[in-house]
N, C-alpha and C positions, 0 to 999 in steps of 0.2 A: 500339384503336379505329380508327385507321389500317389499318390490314389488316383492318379488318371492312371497312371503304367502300371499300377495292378492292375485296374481293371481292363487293360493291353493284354499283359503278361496271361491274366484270368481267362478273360472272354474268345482270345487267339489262341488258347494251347491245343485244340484239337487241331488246327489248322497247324499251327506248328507242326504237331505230332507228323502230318502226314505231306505238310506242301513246305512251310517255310523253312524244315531241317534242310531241303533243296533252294536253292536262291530263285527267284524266280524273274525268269528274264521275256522281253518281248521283241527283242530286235535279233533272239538267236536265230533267225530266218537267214540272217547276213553276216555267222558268227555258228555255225553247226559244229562246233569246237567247245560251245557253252554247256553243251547236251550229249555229246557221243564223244570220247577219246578218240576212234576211228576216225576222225573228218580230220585230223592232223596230217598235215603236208599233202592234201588233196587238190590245196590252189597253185602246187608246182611254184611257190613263193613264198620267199619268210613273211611270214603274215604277220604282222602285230597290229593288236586292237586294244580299245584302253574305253571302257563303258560307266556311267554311272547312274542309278537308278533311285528315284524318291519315290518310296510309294505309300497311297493312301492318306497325302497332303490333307495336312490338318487334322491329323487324327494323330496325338501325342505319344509318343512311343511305338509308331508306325517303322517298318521296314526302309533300312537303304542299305545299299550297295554298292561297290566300287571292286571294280574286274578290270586284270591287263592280263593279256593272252599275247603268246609268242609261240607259232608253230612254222615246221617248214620241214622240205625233204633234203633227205642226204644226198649229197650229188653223187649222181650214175649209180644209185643203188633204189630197193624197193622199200625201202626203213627213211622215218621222218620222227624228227622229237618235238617236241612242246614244254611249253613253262606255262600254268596259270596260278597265277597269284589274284587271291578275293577276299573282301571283309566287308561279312553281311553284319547286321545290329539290328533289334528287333526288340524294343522294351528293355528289360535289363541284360541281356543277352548280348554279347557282341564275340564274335567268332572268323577271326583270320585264318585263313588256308594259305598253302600253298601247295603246289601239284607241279610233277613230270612228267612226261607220256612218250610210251614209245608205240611207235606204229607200223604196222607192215601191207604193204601190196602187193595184191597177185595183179600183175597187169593182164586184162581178159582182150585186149584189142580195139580196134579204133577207138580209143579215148576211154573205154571202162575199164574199173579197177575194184576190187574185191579186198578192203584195206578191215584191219585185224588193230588192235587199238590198248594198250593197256597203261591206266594212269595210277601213279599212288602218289599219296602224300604225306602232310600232317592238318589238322583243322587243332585251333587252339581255341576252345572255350572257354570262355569268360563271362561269369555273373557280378553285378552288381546288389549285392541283395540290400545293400545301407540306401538303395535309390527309391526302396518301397516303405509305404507304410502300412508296418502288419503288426498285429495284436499277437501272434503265435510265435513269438519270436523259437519257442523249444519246439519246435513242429521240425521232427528229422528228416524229414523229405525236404524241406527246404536248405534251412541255414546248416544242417549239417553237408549238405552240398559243396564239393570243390569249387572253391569263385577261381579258381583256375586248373586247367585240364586240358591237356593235350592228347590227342589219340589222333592215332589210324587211321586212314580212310583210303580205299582201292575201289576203283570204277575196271571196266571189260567194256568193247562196243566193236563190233560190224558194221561195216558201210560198203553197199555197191552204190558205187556213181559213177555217171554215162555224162559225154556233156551236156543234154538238157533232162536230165532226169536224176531222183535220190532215193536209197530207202535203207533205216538203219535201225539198228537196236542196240540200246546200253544196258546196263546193270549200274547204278552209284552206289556206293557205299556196301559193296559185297558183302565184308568181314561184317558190318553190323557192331560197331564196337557199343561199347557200355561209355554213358556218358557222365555214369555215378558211379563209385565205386562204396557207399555205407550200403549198409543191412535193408533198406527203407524203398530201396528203391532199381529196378532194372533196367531203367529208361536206358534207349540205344539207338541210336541212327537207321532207321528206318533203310531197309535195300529199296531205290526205286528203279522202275523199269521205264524207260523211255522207248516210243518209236515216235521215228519221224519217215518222214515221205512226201518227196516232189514231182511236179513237173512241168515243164514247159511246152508252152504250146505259143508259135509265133503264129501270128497274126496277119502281120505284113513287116517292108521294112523299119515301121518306127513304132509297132507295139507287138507286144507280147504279153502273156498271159500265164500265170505260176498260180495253179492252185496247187496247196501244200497243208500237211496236217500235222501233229506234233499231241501225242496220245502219251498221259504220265499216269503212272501206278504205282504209289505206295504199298507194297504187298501187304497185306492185312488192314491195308485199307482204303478209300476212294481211289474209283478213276475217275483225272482230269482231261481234259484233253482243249486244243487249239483249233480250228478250222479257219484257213488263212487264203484269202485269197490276191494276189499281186497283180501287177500292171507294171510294164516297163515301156517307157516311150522313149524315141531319141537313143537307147541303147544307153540311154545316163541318168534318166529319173524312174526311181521306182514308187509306185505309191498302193500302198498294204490295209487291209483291214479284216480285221480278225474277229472271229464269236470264241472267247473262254466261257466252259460251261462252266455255269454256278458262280460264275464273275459277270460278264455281261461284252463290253466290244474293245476294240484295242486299234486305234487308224494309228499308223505309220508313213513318214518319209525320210527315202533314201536317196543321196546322189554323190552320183560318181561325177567330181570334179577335176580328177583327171582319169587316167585309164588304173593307175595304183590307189589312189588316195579317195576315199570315199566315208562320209558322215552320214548320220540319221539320226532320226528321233520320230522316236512314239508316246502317245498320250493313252493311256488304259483308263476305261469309262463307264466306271460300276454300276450296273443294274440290278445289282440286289439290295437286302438291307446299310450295307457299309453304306450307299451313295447318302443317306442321309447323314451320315458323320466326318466326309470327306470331301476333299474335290478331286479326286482323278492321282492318278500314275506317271510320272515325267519319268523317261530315259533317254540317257543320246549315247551317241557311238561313235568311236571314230577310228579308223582302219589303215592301214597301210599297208600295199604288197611292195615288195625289196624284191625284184626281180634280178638276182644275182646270178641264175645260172644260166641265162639263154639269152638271143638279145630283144629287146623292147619289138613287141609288135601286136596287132593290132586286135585285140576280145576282146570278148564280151564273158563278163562274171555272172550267173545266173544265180547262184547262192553260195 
């Protein structure tokens, strides 16, 4: 077991370097609070959602994740806060966050809003290095490493949203902190830049149609990106499938079981080399809007 998680820890560190320093989610289609500070209190409802994510099943020392997110606006003002709490693990790696966000709205009229977004936190890193089996044990890039480390971490993000339409951009991990602090090593949280962008196009009364994108950059290195296309019927099932480039497809379902409360899940379904050493990506999601400032009636959420 030990030499399978190095050769985890080994054979994923590029990918670390540039995607798994960021958690990586597939249901933030219905959850734009995962990806942009900006999308906080944009559903006019204390939003809480709570997600858990196993990815690349059966592959030992593989990625999961567990996300609760609480956002919502301030009554009768253009400011909304947020709380996300997350603890990704990845091989010997395991790394708890947690984050605040404030947010602001220019209201631009019928239903658009031009919201300003900024989150900080703490992310605590944590290595297990007694879980590997290594010959180097004096190798100062490694075991001279803090098996515990707290640092920094500050996101920025923009968002105009219209009601059937989105488009936004973040920055994570601004500051860029240092995740070592010996002589041996500069390793630092990568700044990534996200855009996303929707829209809706109704169809008739019981379908609708949301093609949407979600473009990620590691600055100094790869872009990933999403291409996602949706279906809403009944105004209560949505049903999603997505191309990630350099991964391969990602099909999703969502339903709103009542007009606040709504679950999903997606299965991710690797078409490159991994798919011979795994079986797929499991996430689910589950949401609640707290309609506390207006009273109950009758929408439609589009993302």
């Amino acid at each position: 077991m030990k030499r399978i998680l190095l050769f985890v820890f080994i054979s994923t560190a590029a990918f670390q370097a540039f995607g798994q320093q960021q958690a990586l989610y597939s249901q933030y289609i219905f959850n734009l609070y995962m990806v942009n500070p900006a999308y906080a209190g944009t559903r006019d409802a204390i939003s809480a959602n709570v997600g858990y994510r196993a990815q690349w099943v059966g592959f030992e020392g593989a990625p999961t994740t567990q996300n609760f997110s609480v956002h919502g606006p301030l009554r009768k003002k253009n400011m909304a806060l947020g709380l996300q709490v997350q603890n990704d693990q990845i091989g010997v790696r395991t790394a708890p966050m947690a984050a605040i966000t404030y947010a602001y709205a220019v209201n631009l009229g019928k239903g658009q809003k031009l919201s300003f977004g900024l989150q900080g936190g703490v992310i605590n890193y944590q290595m297990d290095w007694n879980a590997l089996t290594y010959n180097e044990r004096n190798d100062p890039g490694s075991y001279s490493t803090e098996p515990n480390r707290w640092i920094p971490n500050f996101d920025f993000g923009v968002m105009y949203v219209a009601p059937r339409s989105y488009i936004g951009l973040s920055a994570n991990s601004m500051n860029t902190a240092r995740l070592t602090v010996n002589d041996f090593s500069d390793a630092r949280l990568n700044t990534f830049v996200n855009f996303v962008a929707g829209k809706v196009f109704p169809m008739s009364e019981q379908l609708a149609l949301k093609p949407s994108v979600l473009v990620r950059h590691a600055l100094g290195g790869p872009v990933q990106f999403d291409l996602n296309m949706s279906a809403l019927f009944s105004n209560r099932f949505w049903f999603t499938t997505s191309y990630r480039y350099g991964f391969g497809m990602v099909v999703s379902a969502h339903v709103y079981i009542t007009e606040q409360f709504h679950v999903g899940y997606a299965y991710d379904w690797a078409l490159n080399n991994l798919a011979t050493y795994q079986s797929g990506s499991h996430e689910i999601f589950i949401g609640y809007d707290f309609n506390l400032y207006k009273k109950s009636k009758k929408s439609i959420r589009f993302y």
